[in-house]
C-alpha positions as CSV (number, residue, x, y, z in Angstrom):
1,X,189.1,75.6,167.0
2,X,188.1,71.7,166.3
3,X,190.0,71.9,163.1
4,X,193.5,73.3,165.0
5,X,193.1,70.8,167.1
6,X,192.1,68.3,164.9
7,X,194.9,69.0,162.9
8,X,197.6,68.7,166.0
9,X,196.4,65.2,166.4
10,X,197.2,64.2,162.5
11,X,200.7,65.8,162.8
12,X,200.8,64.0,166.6
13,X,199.6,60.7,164.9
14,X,202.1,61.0,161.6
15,X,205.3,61.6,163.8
16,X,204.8,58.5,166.2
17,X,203.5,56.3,163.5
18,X,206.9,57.3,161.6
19,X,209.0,57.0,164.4
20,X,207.7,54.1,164.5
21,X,208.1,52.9,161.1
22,X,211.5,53.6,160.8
23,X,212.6,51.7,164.2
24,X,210.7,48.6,162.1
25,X,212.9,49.9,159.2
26,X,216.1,49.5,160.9
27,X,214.9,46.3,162.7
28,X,212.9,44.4,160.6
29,X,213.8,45.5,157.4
30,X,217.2,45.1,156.4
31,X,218.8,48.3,158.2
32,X,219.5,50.6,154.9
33,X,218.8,53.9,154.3
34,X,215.9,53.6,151.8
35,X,214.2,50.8,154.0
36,X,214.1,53.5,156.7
37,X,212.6,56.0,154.7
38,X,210.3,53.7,152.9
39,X,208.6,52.0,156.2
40,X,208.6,55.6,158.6
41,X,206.7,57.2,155.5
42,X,204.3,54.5,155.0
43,X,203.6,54.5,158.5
44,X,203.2,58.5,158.7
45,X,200.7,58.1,155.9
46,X,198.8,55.5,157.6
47,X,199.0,57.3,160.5
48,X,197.8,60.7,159.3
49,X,194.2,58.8,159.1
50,X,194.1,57.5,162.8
51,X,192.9,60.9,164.1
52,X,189.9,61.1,161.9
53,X,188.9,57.8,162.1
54,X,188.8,57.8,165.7
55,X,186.7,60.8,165.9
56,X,184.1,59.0,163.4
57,X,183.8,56.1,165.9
58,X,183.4,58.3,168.5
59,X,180.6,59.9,167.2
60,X,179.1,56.6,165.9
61,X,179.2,55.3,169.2
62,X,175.6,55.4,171.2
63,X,176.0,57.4,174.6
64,X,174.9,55.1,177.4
65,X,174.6,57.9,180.2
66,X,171.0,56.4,180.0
């Protein structure tokens, strides 16, 4: 069940980070096609890692319920 839901946040993470990427695509870049693409795929790559490497800090992290 971890792994499902583990897996729901990548896919989660990858389409907001490439959302993301291709409004700075159009915005920052200079507004063509292959700009677009280029930045929203980057940004799903980088993305795809987020979910992970939250859960590692999480489980780093000492629990202070003392």
């Amino acid at each position: 069940m971890n792994k499902r839901r583990i897996g729901i946040w990548i896919v989660l993470a990858m389409l907001c980070c490439a959302a993301l990427g291709g409004w700075a695509g159009h915005n920052i870049g200079d507004g063509g096609a292959g700009m677009i693409v280029l930045i929203a795929a980057v940004c799903a790559v980088l993305g795809s890692f987020a979910p992970g490497a939250i859960a590692r800090l999480l489980r780093r992290r000492p629990d202070r319920s003392g």
